[in-house]
C-alpha positions as CSV (number, residue, x, y, z in Angstrom):
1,X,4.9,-1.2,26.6
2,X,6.8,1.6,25.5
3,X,8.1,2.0,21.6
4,X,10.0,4.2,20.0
5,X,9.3,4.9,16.5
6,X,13.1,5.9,15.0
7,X,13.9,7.2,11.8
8,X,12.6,9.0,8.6
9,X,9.6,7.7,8.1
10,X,6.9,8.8,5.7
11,X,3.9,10.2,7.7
12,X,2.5,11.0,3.7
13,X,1.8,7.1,4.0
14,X,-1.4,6.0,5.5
15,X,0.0,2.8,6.3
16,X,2.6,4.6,8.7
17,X,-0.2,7.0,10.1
18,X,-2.2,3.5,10.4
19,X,-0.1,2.1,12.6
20,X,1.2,4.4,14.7
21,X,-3.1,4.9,15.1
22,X,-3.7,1.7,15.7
23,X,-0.4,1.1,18.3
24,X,-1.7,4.0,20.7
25,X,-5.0,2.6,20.3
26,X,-4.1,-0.7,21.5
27,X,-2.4,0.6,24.6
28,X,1.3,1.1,23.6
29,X,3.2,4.2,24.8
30,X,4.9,5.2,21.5
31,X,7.8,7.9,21.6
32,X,8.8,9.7,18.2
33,X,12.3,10.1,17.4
34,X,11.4,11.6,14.0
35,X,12.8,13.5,11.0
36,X,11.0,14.8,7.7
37,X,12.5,14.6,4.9
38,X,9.8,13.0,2.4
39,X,7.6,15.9,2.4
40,X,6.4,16.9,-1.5
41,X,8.0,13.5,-2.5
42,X,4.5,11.0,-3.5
43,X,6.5,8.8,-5.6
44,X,10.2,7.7,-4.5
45,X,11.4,6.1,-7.2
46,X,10.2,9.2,-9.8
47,X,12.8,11.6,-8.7
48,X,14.4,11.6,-12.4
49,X,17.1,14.1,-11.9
50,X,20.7,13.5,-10.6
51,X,20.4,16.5,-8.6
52,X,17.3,15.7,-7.2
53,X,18.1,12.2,-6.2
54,X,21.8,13.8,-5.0
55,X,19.6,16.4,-2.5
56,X,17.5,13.5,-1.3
57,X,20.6,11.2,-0.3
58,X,22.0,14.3,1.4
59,X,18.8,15.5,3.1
60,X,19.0,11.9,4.3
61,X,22.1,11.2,5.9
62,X,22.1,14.7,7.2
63,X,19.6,13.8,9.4
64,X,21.1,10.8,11.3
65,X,24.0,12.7,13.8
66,X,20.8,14.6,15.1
67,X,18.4,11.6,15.5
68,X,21.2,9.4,16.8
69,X,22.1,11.8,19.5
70,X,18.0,12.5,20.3
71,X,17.5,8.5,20.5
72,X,20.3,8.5,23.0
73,X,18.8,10.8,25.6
74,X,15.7,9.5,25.2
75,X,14.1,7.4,28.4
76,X,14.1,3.5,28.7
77,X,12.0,1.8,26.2
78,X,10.8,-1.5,25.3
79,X,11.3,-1.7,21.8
80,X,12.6,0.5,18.5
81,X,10.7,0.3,15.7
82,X,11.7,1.6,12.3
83,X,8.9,2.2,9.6
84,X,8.3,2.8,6.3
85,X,10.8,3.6,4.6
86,X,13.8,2.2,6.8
87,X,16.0,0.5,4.6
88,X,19.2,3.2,5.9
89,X,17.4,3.9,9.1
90,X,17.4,0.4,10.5
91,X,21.0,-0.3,9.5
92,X,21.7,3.3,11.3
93,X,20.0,2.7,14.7
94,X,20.9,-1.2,15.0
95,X,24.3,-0.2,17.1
96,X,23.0,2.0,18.8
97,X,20.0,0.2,20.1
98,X,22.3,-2.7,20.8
99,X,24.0,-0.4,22.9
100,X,20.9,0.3,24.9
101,X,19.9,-3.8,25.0
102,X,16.8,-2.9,23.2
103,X,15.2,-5.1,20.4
104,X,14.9,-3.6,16.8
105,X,11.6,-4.2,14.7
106,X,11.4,-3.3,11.1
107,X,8.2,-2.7,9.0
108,X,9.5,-3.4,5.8
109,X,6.2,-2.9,4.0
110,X,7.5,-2.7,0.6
111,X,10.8,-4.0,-0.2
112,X,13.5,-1.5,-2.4
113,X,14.9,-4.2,-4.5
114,X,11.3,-6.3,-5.2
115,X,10.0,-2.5,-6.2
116,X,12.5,-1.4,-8.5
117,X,13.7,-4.5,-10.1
118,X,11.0,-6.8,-10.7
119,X,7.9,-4.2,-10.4
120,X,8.9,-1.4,-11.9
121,X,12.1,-2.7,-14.3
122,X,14.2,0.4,-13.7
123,X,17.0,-1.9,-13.7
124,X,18.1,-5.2,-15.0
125,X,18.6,-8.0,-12.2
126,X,22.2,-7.9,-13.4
127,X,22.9,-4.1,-13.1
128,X,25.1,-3.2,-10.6
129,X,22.8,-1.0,-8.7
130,X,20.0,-4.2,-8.5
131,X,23.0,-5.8,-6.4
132,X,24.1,-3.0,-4.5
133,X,20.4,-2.7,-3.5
134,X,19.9,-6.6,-2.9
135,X,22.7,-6.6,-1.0
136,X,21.7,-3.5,1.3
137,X,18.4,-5.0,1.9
138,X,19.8,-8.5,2.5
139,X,21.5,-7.0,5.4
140,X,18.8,-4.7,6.5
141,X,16.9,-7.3,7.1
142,X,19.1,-9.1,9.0
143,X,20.2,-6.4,11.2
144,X,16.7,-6.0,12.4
145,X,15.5,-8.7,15.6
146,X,12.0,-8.9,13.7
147,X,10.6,-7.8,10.5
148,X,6.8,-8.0,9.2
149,X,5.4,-6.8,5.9
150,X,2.0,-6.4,4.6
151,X,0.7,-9.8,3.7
152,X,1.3,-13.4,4.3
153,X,2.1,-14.1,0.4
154,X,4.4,-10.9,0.8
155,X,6.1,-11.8,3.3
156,X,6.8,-15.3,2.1
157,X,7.9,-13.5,-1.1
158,X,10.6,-11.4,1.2
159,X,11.9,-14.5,2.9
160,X,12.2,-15.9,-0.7
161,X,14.2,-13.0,-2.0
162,X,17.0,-12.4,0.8
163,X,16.9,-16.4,1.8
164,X,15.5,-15.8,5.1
165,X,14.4,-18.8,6.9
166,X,10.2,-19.6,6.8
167,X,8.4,-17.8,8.9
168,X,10.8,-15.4,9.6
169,X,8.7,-12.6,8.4
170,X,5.5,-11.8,9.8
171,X,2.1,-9.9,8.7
172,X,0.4,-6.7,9.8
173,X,-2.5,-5.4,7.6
174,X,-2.1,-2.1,5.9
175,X,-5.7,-1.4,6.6
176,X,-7.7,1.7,6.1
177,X,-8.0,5.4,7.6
178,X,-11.9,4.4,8.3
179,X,-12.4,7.9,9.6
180,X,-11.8,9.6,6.3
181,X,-13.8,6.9,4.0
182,X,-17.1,6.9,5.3
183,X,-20.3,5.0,4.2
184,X,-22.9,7.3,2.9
185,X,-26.6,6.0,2.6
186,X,-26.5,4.3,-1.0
187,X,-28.5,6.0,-3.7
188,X,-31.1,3.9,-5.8
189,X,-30.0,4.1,-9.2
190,X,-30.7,6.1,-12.1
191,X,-31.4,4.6,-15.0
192,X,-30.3,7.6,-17.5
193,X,-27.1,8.1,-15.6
194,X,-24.3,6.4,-17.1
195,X,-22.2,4.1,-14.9
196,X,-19.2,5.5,-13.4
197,X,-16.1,3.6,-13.2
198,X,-13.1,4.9,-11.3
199,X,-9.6,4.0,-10.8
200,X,-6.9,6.3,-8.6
201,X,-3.4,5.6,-7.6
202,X,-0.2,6.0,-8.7
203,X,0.3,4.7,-12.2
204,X,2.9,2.4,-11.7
205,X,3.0,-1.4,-13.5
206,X,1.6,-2.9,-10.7
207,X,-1.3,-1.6,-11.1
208,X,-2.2,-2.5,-14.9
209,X,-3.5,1.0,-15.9
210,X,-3.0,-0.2,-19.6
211,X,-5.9,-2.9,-19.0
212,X,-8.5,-0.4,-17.5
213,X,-7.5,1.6,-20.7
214,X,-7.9,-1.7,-23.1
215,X,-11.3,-2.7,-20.9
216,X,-12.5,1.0,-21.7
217,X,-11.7,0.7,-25.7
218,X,-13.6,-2.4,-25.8
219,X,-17.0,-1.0,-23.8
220,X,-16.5,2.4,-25.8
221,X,-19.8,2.0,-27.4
222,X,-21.4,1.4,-24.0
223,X,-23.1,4.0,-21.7
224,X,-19.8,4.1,-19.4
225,X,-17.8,6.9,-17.5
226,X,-14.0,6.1,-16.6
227,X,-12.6,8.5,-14.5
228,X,-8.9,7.5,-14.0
229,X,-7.0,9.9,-11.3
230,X,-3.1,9.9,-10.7
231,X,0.1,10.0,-12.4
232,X,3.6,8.1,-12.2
233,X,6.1,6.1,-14.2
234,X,3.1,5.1,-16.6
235,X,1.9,8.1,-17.6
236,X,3.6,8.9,-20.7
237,X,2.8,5.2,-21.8
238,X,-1.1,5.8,-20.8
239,X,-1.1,9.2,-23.0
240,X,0.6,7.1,-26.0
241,X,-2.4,4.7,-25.9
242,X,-4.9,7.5,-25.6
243,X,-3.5,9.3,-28.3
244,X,-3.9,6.4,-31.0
245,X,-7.2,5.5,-30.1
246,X,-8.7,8.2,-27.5
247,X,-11.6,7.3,-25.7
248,X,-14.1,10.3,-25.4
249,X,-15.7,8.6,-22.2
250,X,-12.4,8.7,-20.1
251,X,-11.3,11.2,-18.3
252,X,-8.3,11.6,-16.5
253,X,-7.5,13.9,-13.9
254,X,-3.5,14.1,-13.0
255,X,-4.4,14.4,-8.8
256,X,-6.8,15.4,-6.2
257,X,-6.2,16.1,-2.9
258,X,-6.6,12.8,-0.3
259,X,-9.2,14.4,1.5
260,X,-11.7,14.9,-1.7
261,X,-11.2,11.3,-2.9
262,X,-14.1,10.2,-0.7
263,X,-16.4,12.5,-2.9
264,X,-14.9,10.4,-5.9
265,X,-15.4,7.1,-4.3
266,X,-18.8,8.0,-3.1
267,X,-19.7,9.2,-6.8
268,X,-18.6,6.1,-8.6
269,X,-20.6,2.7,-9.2
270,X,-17.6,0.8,-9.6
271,X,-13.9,1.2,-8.2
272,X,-10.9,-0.5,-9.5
273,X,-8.0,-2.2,-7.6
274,X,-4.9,-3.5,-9.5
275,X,-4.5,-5.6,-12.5
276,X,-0.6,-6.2,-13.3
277,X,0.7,-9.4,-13.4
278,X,4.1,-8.7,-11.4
279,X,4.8,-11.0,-8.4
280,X,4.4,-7.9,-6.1
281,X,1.1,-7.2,-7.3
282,X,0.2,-11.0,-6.5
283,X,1.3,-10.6,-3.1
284,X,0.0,-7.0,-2.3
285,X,-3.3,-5.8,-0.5
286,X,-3.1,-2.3,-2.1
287,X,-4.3,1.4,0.0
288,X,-7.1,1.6,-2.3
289,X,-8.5,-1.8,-1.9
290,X,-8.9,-1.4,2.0
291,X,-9.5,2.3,1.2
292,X,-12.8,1.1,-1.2
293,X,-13.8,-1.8,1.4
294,X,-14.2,0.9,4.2
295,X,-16.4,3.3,2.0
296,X,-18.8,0.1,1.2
297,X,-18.3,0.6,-2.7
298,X,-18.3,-2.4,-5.0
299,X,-14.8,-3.5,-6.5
300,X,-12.9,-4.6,-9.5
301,X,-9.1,-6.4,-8.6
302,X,-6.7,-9.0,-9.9
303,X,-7.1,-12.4,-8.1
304,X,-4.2,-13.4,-5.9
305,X,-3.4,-15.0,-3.0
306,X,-2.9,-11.9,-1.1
307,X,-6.3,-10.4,-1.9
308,X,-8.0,-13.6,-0.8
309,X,-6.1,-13.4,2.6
310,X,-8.9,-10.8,2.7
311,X,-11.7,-11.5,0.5
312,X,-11.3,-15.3,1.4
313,X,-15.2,-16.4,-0.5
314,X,-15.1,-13.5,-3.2
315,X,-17.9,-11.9,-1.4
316,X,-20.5,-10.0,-2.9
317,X,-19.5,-6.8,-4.7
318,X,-16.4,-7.7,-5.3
319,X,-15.3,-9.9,-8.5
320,X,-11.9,-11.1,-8.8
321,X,-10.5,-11.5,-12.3
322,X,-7.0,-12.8,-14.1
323,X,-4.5,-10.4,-14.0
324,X,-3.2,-8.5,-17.1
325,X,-6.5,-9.5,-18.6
326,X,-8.6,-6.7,-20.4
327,X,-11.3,-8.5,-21.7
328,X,-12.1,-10.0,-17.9
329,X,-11.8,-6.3,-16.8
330,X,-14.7,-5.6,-19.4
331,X,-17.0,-8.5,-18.7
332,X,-17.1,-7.5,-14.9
333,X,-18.0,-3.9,-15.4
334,X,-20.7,-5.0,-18.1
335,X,-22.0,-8.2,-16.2
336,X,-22.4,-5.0,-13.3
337,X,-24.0,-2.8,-15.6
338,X,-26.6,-5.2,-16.2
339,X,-27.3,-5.8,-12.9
340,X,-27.5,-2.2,-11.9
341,X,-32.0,-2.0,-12.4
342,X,-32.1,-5.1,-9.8
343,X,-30.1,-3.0,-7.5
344,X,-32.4,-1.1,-5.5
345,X,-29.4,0.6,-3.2
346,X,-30.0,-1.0,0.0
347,X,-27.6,-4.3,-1.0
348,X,-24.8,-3.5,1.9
349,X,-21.2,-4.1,0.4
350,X,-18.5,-5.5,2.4
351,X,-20.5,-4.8,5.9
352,X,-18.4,-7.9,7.7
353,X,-15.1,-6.2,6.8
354,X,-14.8,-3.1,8.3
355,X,-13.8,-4.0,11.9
356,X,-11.0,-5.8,10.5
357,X,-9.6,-3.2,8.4
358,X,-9.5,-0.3,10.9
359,X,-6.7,1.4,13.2
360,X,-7.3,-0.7,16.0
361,X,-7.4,-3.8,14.1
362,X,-3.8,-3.0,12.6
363,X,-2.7,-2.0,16.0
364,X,-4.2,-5.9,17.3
365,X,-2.4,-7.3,14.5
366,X,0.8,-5.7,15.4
367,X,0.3,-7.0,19.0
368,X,-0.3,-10.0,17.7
369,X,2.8,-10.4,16.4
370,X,5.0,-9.1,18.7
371,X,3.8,-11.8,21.0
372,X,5.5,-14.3,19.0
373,X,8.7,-12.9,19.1
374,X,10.5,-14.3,22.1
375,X,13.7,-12.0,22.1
376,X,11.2,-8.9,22.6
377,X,10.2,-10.4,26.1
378,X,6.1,-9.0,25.4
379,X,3.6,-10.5,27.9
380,X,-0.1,-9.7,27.4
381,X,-0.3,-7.6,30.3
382,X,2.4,-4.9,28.8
């Protein structure tokens, strides 16, 4: 079957790098019709200035003449698929594919209006630009002939949103780069070394940052290292909180490049997931959940129902808490910390997992799904 991948997608994102992976590696002849314009930009929604937002819009719909006419000489295809982020580019390209009697699919991944509204709070459900938004992305995802997202609980939550019938949506794992997490031989422990707890990611509400911080006041008398990496909408909150009642075991690093976060991973006892209590973080598997899974490192998230699509029997190494709870948080990490002596290093974590978070696992899953979509005529053999 041959696909082409059309628009501005983020190639920064490994869940766009993860499934273009995982597509070639389950056979599919993919065909980039591709323009840039997200370099330098980690965080979307963080591009505070007028100007800056202004240059974005215009880098944006600069690009379209150009990729429209490219997609037009292109060779026969099977399918256009528009990825992450596609809210313009799948409104742009629906005419033209029609034109061509090709099917559109649409990897919504995270929705615009479920992001900035009710996750973040940037703007009031009222505001005009909430409705202008909800209204772009009830129409986007209409204009597409099939749409998945991340998780079954998210994509119920889409269909919810923009009134889309049940069902409508379906699922393809974000999964993990494998290759660049790898499993190092576990070390026994030390006794005099203190635990290490880390957290990275973007600090953005749905990931709770303020209830590591809490968990870390309350075990501040305990021999405990929190290392928190990243920056985002939170930050100026997190230095607020750290300022009234610092915390001389934290220590925060603003960034570190992707490909040294495995030293990070691989250093720490303990590695955190998310902890808000937003309805997108009940229904999102986040990067660094798979991420942590593939290195084999035990983990600390919020219970949902999206995690457990996953972690169905809260497996070992992994405890699942209540979100937006601190003193949960804290228990965990202590009821590990006294386990850590009976841990002699050889306990594997996670070992049935990793064959179902990989490229060509995604790439299944997206096969998977095509195959349910009559209007894209797929048949096992393509």
């Amino acid at each position: 079957m041959k696909i082409v991948l059309w628009g501005t997608y983020d190639t920064g994102k490994p869940r766009v790098r993860l499934l273009l992976d995982g597509m070639r590696k389950n056979g599919f002849e993919l065909i980039e019709c591709h323009a840039d314009i997200w370099s330098g930009v980690e965080d979307k929604s963080q591009v505070s200035s007028i100007f800056g937002k202004l240059a974005l819009m215009l880098r944006l719909f600069s690009c379209y003449p150009s990729l429209i006419w490219r997609y037009l000489q292109l060779p026969a295809h099977d399918l256009v698929l528009v990825s992450y982020p596609g809210l313009f580019d799948v409104l742009v390209i629906r005419c033209f594919a029609w034109l061509r009697r090709v099917p559109v699919a649409w990897d919504v991944f995270i929705s615009a209006y479920d992001t900035v509204v009710d996750d973040r709070r940037l703007f009031s459900v009222r505001h005009p630009v909430s409705r202008i938004l909800w209204g772009f992305e009830w129409l986007a995802v209409r204009a597409a002939d099939g749409i998945f997202m991340d998780t079954e609980a998210h994509a119920r939550r889409l269909e919810r949103l923009f009134r889309l019938p049940d069902g409508e949506c379906g699922t393809v794992w974000v999964g993990a780069e494998t290759e660049k997490f790898p499993v190092f031989p576990a070390a026994p422990p030390q006794p005099e070394k203190p635990l290490q707890v880390l957290f990275y990611g973007q600090f953005i509400p749905l990931h709770g940052i303020e209830y590591i911080v809490e968990a870390a006041g309350l075990l501040c008398d305990e021999e405990i290292d929190w290392i928190l990496i990243g920056k985002g909408q939170e930050t100026l909150r997190i230095r607020e909180m750290l300022a009234k009642a610092p915390l001389p075991r934290l220590r925060w690093l603003d960034w570190v490049d992707y490909p040294d976060l495995i030293t990070w991973i691989q250093q720490a006892d303990i590695c955190l997931g998310i902890f808000g209590n937003s309805e997108k973080a009940a229904n999102v598997i986040p990067n660094k959940v798979y991420q942590i899974i593939a290195a084999q490192k035990p983990l600390i998230t919020r219970d949902s129902q999206a995690i457990r699509e996953l972690l169905q029997h809260s497996p070992p190494c992994v405890s699942l808490i209540p979100a937006a709870n601190a003193v949960a948080l804290a228990h965990a990490v202590k009821s590990y910390a006294g386990n850590m002596p009976a841990n002699d290093g050889k306990i594997g974590c996670h070992i049935n997992l990793a064959d179902r978070i990989d490229a060509t696992a995604v790439g299944a899953q997206f096969r998977k799904w095509l195959l349910t979509k009559e209007n894209f005529k797929i048949n096992n053999e393509n």
